[in-house]
Phi, psi and omega in degrees: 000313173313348197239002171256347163274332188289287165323313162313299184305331168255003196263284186295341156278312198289359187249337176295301185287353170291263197309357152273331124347311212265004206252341172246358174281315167036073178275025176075006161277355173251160193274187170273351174289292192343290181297324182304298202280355166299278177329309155326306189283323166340314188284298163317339178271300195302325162273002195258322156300331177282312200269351181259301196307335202286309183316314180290334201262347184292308234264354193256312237254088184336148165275174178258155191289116146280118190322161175255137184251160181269115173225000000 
């Protein structure tokens, strides 16, 4: 399963830094839909990279021992 997020996560960054590039290059030849739905997607890949990097990174992180209690 770590390795079908690991993938959503290069997958969903790499469409955040396309389509955000392509949304701030803006050479006055896209209509204004255009950047908005660039921007969008954009948006859509940074969250979709943030909530898959924090799932990976929750999954790496030793738990602390729980004490044993004394009776």
């Amino acid at each position: 399963m770590n390795k079908l997020i690991a993938l959503m996560n290069v997958i969903a960054w790499s469409g955040f830094w396309a389509f955000g590039y392509i949304a701030l290059t803006d050479t006055g030849e896209m209509t204004s839909q255009r950047v908005l739905i660039a921007a969008a997607l954009a948006g859509a890949g940074f969250l979709t990279g943030m909530f898959t990097y924090i799932r990976l990174s929750n999954t790496y992180t030793p738990k602390p021992p729980v004490p044993k209690e004394d009776n």
